[in-house]
N, C-alpha and C positions, 0 to 999 in steps of 0.2 A: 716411116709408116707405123712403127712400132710405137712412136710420139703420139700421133695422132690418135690414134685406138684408145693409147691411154687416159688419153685427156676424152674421147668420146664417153667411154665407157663414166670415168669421175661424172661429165657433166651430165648424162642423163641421170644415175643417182641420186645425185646435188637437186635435181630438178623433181625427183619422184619424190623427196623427202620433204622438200618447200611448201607440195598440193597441202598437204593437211597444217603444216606447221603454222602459217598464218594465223588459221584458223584458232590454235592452242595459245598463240602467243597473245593475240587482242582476250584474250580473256583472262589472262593475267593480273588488271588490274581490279582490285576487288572492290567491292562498293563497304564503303565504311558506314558502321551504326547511322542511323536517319537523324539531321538536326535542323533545326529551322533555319530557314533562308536568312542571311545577313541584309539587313535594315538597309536603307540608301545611304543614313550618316553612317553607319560601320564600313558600308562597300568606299565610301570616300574618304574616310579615318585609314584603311588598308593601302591605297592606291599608292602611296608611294616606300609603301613597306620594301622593295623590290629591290633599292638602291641602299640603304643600311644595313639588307643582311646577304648582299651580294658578297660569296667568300670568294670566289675566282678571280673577281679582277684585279686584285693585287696581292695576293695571300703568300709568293713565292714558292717556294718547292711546292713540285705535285710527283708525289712517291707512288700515283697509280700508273705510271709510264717508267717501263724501265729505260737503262741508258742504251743510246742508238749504236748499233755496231758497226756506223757509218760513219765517219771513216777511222775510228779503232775498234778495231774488229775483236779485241780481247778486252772492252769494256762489261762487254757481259759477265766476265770470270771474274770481275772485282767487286766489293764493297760499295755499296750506294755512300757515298760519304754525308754526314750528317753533323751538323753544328753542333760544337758543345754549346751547352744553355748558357747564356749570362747570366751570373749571380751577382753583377754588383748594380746598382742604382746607373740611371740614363742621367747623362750629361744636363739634361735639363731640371731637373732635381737640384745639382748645384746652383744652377743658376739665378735659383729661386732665394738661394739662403744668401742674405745679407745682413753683417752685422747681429749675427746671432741671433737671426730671427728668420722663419721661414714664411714669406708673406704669401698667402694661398687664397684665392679665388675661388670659387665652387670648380670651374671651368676647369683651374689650373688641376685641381682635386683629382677630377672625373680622368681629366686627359694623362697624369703623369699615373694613377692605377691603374689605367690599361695599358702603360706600357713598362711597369714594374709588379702590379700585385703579383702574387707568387698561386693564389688559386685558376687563375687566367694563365700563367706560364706553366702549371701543370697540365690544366685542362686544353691546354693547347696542342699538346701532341698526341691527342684523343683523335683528332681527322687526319692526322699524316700516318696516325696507326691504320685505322681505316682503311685508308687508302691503298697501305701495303698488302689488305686483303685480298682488296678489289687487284692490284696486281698480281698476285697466286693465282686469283678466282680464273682471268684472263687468259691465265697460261694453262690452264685448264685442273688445276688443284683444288681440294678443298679448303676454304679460307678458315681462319680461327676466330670462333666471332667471339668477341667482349660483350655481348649483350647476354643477361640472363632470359630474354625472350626467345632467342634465334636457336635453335635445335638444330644440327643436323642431323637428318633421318635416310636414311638409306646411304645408296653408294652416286658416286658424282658421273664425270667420264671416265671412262677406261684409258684412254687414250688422251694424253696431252694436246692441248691446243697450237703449243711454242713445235716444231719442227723438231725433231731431234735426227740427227745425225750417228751413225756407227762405222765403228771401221774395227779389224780385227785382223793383224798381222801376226803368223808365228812360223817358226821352221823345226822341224823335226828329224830324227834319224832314227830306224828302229831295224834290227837287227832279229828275223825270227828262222828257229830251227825247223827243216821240213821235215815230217814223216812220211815221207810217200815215194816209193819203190820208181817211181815213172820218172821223178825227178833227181832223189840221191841216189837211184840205182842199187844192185845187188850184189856185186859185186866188190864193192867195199863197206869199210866197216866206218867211213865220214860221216857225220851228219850233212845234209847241206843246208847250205844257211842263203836266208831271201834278206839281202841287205836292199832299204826302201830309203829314200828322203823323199822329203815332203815340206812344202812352202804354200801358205793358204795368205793370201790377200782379201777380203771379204768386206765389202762397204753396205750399208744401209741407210735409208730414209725410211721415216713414220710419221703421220700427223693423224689428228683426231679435228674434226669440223664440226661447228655448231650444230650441223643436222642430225649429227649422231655418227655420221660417215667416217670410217677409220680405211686409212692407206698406207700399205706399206711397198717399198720397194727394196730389194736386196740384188747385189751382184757376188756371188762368190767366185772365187780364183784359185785354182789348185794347177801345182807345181809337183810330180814324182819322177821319182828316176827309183828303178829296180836292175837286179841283177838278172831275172828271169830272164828267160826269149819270148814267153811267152805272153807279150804285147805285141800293140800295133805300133804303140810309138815309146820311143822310149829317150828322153824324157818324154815325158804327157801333160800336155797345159789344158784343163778343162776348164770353162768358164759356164756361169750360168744364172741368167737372169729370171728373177721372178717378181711380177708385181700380183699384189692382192687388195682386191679390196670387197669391204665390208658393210652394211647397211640394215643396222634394228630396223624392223618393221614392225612390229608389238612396243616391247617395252625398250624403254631408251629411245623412239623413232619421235622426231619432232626437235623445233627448236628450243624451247620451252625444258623437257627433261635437262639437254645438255648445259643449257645457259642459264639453270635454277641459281648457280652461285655466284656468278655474275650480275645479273640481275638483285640478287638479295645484297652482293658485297658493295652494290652502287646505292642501295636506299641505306646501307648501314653509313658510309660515309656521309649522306645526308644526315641523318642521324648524329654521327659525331660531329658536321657543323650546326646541327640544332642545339646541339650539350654543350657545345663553345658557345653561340649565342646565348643560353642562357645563361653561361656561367657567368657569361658580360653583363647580362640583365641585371642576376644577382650583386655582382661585383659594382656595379653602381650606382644600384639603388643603397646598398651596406654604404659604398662613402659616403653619398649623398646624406644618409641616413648618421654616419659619424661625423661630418661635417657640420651640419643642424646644431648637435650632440654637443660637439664641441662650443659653436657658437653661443646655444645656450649657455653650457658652462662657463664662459668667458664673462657674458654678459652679467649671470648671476653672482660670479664677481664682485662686478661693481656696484648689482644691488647689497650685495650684504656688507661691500665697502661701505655702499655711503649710509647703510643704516648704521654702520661701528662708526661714523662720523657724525652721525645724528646723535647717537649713544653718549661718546665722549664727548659731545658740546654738552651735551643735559648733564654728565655726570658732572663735566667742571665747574659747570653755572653755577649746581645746586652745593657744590663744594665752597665755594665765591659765599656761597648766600650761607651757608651753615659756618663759616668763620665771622660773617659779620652776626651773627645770630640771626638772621630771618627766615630759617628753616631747619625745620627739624630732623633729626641726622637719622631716621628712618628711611627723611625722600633720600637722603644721597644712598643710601644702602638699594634701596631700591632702582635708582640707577644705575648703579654701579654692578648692580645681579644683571640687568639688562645689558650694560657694556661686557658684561664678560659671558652672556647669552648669544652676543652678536658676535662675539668675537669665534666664539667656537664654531658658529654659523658660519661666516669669513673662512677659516682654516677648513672647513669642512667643502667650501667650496673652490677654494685654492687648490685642494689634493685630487678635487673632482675634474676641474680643468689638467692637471697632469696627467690625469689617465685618460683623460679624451684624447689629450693629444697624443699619447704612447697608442692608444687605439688604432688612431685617422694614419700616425706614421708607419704602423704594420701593415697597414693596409695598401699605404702607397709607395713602399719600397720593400725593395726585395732586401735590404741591408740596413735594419736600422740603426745597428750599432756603428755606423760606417763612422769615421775621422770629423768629417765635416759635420756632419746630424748631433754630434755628443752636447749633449745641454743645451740643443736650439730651442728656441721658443715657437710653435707653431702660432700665426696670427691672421687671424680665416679674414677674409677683405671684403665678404661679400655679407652684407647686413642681411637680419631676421626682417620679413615684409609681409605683408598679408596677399598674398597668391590670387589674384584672379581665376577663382576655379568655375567652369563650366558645368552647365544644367547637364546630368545626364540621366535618361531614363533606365531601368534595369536589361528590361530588353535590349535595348541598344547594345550598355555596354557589357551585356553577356555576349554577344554575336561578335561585337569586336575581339573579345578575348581568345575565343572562339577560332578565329581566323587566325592569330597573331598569336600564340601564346606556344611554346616553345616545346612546350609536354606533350600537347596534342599532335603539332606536327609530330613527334614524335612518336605517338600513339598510331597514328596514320600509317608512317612508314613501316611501323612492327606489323599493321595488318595487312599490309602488302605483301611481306616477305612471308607472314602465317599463308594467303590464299595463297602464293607459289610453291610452297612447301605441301599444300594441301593437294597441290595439283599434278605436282611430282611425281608425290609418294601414290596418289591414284594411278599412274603412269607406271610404278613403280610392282602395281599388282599383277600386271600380263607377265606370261609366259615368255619368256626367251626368245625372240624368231629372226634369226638373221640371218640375210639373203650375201651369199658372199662368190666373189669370181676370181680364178686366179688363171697368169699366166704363165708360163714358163717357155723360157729357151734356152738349150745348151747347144754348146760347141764344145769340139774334139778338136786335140792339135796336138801337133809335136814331129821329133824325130824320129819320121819313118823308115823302117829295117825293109827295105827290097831287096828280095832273095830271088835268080833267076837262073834255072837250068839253062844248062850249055851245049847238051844232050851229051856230052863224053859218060864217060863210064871209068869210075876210078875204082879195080879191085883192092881186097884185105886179102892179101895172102896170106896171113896169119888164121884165116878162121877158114879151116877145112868143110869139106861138105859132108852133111851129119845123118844120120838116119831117124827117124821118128824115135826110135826108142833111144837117142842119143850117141848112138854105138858109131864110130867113124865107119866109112865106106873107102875100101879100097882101091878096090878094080870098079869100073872102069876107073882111069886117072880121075883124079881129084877136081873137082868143078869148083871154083871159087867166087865169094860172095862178095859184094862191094856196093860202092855210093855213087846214085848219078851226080857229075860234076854239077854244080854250081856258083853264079858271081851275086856278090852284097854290095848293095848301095845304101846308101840312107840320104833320103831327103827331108833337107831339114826346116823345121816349123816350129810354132810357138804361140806367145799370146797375142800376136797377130790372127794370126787363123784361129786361133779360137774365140777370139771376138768377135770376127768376122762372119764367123756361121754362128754366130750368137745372135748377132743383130739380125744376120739375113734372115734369122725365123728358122734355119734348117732343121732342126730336131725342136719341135714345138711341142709342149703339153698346154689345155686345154682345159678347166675346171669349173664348173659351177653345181648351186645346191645348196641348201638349207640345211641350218642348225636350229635345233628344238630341244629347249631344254625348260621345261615342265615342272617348276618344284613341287611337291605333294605337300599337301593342307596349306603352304602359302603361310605361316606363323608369321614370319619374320617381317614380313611387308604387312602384313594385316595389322601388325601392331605399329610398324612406323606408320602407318595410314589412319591410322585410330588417334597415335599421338599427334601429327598433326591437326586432325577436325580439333580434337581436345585441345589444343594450345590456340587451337584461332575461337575456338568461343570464348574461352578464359580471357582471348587481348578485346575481344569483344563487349564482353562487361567490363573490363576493364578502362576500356575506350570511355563507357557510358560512368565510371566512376568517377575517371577524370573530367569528364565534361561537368558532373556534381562537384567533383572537388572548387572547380574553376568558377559555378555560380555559386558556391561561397563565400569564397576569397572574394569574387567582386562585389556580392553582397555586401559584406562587412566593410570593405575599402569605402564602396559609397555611406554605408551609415557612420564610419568614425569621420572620413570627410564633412559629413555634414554636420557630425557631432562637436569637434572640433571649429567648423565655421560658428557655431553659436557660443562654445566652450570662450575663444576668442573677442567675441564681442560682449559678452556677459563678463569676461573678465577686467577688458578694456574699461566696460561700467564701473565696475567695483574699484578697480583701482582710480578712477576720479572722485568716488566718492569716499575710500579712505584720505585721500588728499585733501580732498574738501575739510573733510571731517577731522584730519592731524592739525590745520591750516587753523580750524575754528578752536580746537584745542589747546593748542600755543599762545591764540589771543586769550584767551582766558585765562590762561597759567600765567600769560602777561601781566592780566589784571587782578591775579588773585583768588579771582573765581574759579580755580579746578587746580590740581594735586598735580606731581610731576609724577604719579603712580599712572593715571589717565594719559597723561602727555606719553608718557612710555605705550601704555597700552595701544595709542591710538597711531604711534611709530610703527611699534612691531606688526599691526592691521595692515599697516601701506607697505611696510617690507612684504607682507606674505600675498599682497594683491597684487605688487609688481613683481614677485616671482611664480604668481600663480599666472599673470600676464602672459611673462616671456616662455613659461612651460606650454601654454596652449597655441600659441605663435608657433615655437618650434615643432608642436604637434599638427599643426596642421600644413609645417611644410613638410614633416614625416609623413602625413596623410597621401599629400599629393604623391610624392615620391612612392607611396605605397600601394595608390589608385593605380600610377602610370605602370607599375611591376605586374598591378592583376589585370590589365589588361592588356598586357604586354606590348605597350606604347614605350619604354624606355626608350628603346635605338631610335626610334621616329623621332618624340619629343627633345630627345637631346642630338639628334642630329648626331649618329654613331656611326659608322662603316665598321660591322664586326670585322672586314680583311684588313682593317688597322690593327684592331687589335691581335689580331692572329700573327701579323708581322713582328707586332710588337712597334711599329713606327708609324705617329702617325701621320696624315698626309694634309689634313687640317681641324683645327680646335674645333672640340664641341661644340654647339651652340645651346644653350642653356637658359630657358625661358625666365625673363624675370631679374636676368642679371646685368649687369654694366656692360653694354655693346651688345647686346641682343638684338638677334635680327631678326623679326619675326615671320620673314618673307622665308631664311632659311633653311628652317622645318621642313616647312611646306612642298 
């Protein structure tokens, strides 16, 4: 019966609290800064955004669930156990290096930095921290947030979400001296002493509820035994049941106040997988970007190789022609300034290829000093090409970026967690008013002292019969004073009976009534309610400066793209018509008609058109790579599952437009 009541009284609460909370909760989410509707090519450029930045389907641990206490039941009391990092390079790294040379693919690039660079292995345990919030948040704690946007203002729940359980055993013996005539009597000069023991067993239950609703349950259990008589039982086992419970109705009442940190510790973890995806974004647009880098370098190489081979053919000819006397040893000085011009050229591009490659390899191991990597030669496999780049208009690809761009998601979810903060700390201004009921039941038990007359009559012959003023009384014979006989039983009991009239309700209290508690002037809340509004305008402009930030960068991304498409073809001109023009030069040095000071000059023209070639080639595959970052197409266009890289393992190769086994179905 006692069950039943309890659970009545919880569920009407539970239900009184739900009426309004609804209502608190759907308004929770806030409406972000106004922006224009995304275009039809942006809504179908977005549509399969869904599956690249999906982090749950394979990302392994999720640190916002603790471990089950089913069926080890002292999992709770240990340590979440948690991987040490690997710091050495992934097996597939080895397998790449043969023969002192590490032969790399863009592909192979992309895929072995996301599962060594070392900023993506930091940034990585940015959402398992997260997450550990969100499990505080859960158990009904305040969480620690790593964002410098998220404030906490005011106070969370009072009361824990997780159960908590008490118990409180102890035993005692205390020893007190009486002062009192009725007990140690007059007639001696004893103290007397009240020797007590005492044994208290005391169990408890508490929880706190999303509604605000807080319950507690307690049984205490008391054990005495005294020297007195004067008890009823002796020993005495009391017991006594109390449940209470509790329910804001002003401040604190609603779903919404109790589940503020919950709620914010679930969009911060979004948040920390938006800060992972970008680090991704970053992290491969940077290889991609040292890949280029490198390949230029590589390439420029062998232009400045074969202009020191154009060099030393002309230097030796004109050497040839100045021993037979057919040239004046000017021209050979003059070529000879040009072969040792090219040469420094050469060397300068030699040292510039080893730092690309010292670059590309920090990037894509986490060990580059490792045994196998010492003096590898990095040799990139995937040629410089002219990109088929797509018409795009501004609007468009503003709105795409818009959607898709890593910052703003993450601008969003700060405004979320600002309007819930806002809405709190509003919650946060009422008066104190809580409706609370309580019950109680005790039982009495123990070993009962039955004392029963017998009606006999035992005299004290020892105590004569006395006269008011004290004086003994002679005559008549002496009348003597005594004790009606009596028998003791004791019937014996315990924490049986005292549970028993605990449960059956027999000595029931009864409680109910409001608590009001009114702070005067309200400072404290008026200012966390201030700081609030004030941190959500501030992410509000904020919101609107990133969305400027972002038509910048796209701005610029599409003007060097197209700068670089022309840069490209303007240069491919020039370098045929230095060709041309070296080509017609040489026939004439053939024939006499022009100086080997021209032939040089018109060498060094073709070297700097085919390096001014392969520098606008590789800018414009920096471009693309640069476009795809501003408008945060990376994970789409290369076909990424950021829950790969979060594993650190991936589950299949990028796909990477434009290169050897490109599939162009799958992007898409």
């Amino acid at each position: 019966m006692i069950g039943r009541l309890m659970h009545s009284v919880l569920v009407v609460l539970t239900a009184a609290s739900l009426v309004v909370s609804p209502a608190i909760a759907q308004a929770q989410e806030p409406q972000a800064p106004t922006q224009p509707a995304p275009t039809p090519q942006a809504q179908t450029a977005v549509a399969s955004a869904g599956e690249a930045r999906d982090l749950k389907a394979t990302q392994g641990p999720d640190y916002s669930h603790g471990p089950s206490t089913f069926p080890n039941f002292i999992s709770p009391y240990r340590a979440i156990k948690v991987s040490e990092p690997m710091l050495t390079n992934t097996p597939r790294l080895d397998q790449l290096v043969q023969d002192g040379k590490l032969r790399l693919s863009l592909e192979d690039a992309i895929s072995i930095a996301l599962e060594n660079n070392l900023d993506i292995s930091v940034q990585r345990f940015t959402p398992w921290i997260a997450e550990t919030q969100l499990l505080k948040a859960k158990a009904g704690g305040i969480p620690q947030s790593g964002s410098a946007q998220q404030v906490v203002l005011g106070s969370g729940p009072s009361v824990p979400f997780d159960p908590i359980l008490t118990s409180n055993m102890n035993w005692s013996r205390a020893v007190v001296p009486v002062n009192n005539p009725f007990l140690s009597g007059t007639a001696t000069s004893t103290i007397f002493q009240v020797t007590s023991y005492n044994a208290n067993a005391n169990f408890g239950y508490s929880q706190g509820f999303h509604t605000g609703t807080n319950v507690s349950l307690t049984i205490d259990n008391n054990r005495s035994t005294t020297n007195t008589g004067e008890v009823l039982f002796n020993p005495a086992v009391q017991s006594t049941l109390t449940f209470t419970i509790t329910q804001p109705l002003l401040n604190g009442f609603g779903i919404l106040p109790n589940t503020r940190f919950i709620i914010e510790a679930k969009n911060s973890v979004k948040v920390a997988n938006s800060q992972f995806a970008q680090q991704v974004i970053a992290t491969v647009a940077a290889v991609s970007t040292d890949y280029w880098e490198l390949v230029y370098a590589r390439e420029n190489v062998k232009v400045q190789q074969a202009a020191v081979g154009v060099s030393t053919k002309l230097y030796e000819d004109n050497k040839k022609q100045l021993e037979i006397g057919t040239m004046a040893p000017l021209d050979v000085l003059t070529a000879e300034s040009q072969l040792a011009t090219d040469t420094q050229n050469l060397i300068v591009a030699q040292t510039n290829q080893l730092q690309q490659e010292t670059v590309l390899l920090v990037a894509i191991t986490k060990n580059p000093l490792a045994a196998n990597l010492t003096g590898v030669e990095i040799v990139p496999t995937t040629p410089i090409s002219i990109p088929d780049v797509e018409t795009i208009n501004l609007e468009s690809a503003v709105n795409e970026a818009w959607e898709k761009r890593p910052e703003l998601q993450q601008a969003k979810l700060n405004l979320k967690n600002a309007d819930i903060e806002v809405k709190a700390t509003k919650n946060s201004l009422l008066p104190q008013l809580n409706l609370f009921g309580q019950y109680s039941a005790t039982g009495l038990n123990g070993n009962k002292i039955n004392t029963t007359p017998t009606g006999a009559f035992i005299a004290d012959l020892q105590a004569p019969v006395v006269n008011g003023a004290g004086a003994p009384i002679s005559l008549p014979p002496p009348i003597f004073v005594g004790t009606p006989a009596t028998t003791t039983n004791i019937t014996p009991g315990g924490i049986g009976g005292a549970a028993s009239d605990m449960f059956d309700a027999k000595y029931p209290t009864y409680a109910v009534g409001l608590n009001l508690t009114l702070p005067v002037r309200n400072r404290s809340a008026q200012a966390d309610s201030a700081r609030a509004i004030l941190d959500q305008r501030q992410l509000e402009v904020q919101y609107r400066s990133i969305q400027n930030q972002i038509v910048l960068a796209v701005r610029n991304a599409l003007i060097a793209l197209q700068q670089d498409k022309a840069q490209v073809a303007a240069a491919a001109k020039a370098r045929e018509l230095a060709q041309q023009t070296l080509n017609a030069e040489q026939k004439k040095y053939q024939l006499g008609s022009s100086t080997s000071y021209n032939v040089v000059l018109r060498a060094r023209d073709l070297t700097a058109a085919l390096g001014t070639e392969l520098r606008a080639k590789a800018n414009l595959e920096e471009a693309v790579v640069n476009l795809d970052q501003a408008l945060g197409r990376t994970l789409d266009t290369n076909h990424i599952i950021v829950a790969d890289a979060l594993r650190g393992n991936l589950t299949h190769e990028p796909n990477i437009p434009g290169t050897p086994g490109w599939d162009a179905g799958a992007g898409k």
